[in-house]
C-alpha positions as CSV (number, residue, x, y, z in Angstrom):
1,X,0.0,0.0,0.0
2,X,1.3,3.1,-0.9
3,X,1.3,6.5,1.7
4,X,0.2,9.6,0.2
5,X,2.6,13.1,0.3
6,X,2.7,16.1,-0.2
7,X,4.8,15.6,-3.7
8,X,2.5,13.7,-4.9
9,X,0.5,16.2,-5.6
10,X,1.3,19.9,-7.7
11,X,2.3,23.0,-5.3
12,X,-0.3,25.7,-4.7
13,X,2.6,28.3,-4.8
14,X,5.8,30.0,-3.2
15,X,5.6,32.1,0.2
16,X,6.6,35.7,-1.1
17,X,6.8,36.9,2.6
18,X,4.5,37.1,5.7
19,X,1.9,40.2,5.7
20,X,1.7,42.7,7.6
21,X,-1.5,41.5,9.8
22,X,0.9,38.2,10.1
23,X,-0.6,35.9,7.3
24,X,1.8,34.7,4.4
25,X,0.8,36.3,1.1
26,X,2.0,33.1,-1.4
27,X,2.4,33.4,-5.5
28,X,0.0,31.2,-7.0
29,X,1.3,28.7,-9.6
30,X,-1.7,29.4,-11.5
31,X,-3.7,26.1,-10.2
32,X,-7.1,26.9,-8.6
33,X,-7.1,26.4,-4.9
34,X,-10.0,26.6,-2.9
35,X,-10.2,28.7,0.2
36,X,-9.9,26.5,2.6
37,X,-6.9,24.6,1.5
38,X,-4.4,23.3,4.2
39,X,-1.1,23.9,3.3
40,X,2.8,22.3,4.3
41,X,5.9,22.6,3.1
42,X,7.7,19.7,1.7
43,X,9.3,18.5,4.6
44,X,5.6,18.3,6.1
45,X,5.5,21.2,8.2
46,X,2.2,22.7,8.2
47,X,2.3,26.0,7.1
48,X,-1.9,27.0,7.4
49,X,-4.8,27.7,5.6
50,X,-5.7,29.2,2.2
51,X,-7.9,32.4,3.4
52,X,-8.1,34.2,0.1
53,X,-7.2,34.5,-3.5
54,X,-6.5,38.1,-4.4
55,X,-5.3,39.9,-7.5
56,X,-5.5,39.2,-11.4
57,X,-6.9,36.1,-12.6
58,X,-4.4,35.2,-14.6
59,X,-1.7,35.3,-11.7
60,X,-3.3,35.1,-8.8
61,X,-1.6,35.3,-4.7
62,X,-3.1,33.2,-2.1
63,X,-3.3,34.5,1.8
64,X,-2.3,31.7,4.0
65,X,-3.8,32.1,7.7
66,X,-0.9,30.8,10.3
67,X,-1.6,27.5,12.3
68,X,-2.5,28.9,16.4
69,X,0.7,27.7,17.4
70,X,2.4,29.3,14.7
71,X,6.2,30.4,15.5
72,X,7.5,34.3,15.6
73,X,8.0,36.6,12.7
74,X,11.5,35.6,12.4
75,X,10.6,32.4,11.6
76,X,8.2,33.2,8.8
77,X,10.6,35.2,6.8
78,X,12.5,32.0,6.9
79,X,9.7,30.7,4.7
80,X,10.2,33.2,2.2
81,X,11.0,31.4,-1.3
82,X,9.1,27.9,0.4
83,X,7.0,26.1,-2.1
84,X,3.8,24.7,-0.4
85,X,1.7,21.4,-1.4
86,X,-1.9,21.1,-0.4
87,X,-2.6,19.0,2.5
């Protein structure tokens, strides 16, 4: 039996940087995603929720709502340039 991850399946985008109000705004790769979505880097760490798709259709950003336990600013700027897979 085979065991699903997260590179099985296409990434929703690439963290750009976190927001100001301390979300992640992510590049979309162009795939629809769902509000909604859970999201986790490729080494399985879960990096939240799709809240929003914002911008032009044809190159659309994704805001990614942090996890409650969610680690300190420093540590999302280490995300920066982290592709994400849904969950």
């Amino acid at each position: 039996m085979s065991t699903h991850t997260t590179r099985d399946l296409p990434p929703v985008g690439t963290v750009l940087r976190p927001a100001p109000d301390g979300d992640l705004l992510v590049e979309s790769d162009g795939e629809p995603v769902e509000p909604g979505t859970r999201c986790e880097t490729d080494s399985g760490r879960i990096a939240g929720t799709v809240e929003d798709v914002i911008g032009p259709v044809d190159q659309p950003f994704l805001v990614v709502s942090l996890p409650g336990d969610a680690e300190g600013a420093s540590d999302l700027e280490e995300l920066a340039g982290t592709r994400l897979y849904p969950r």
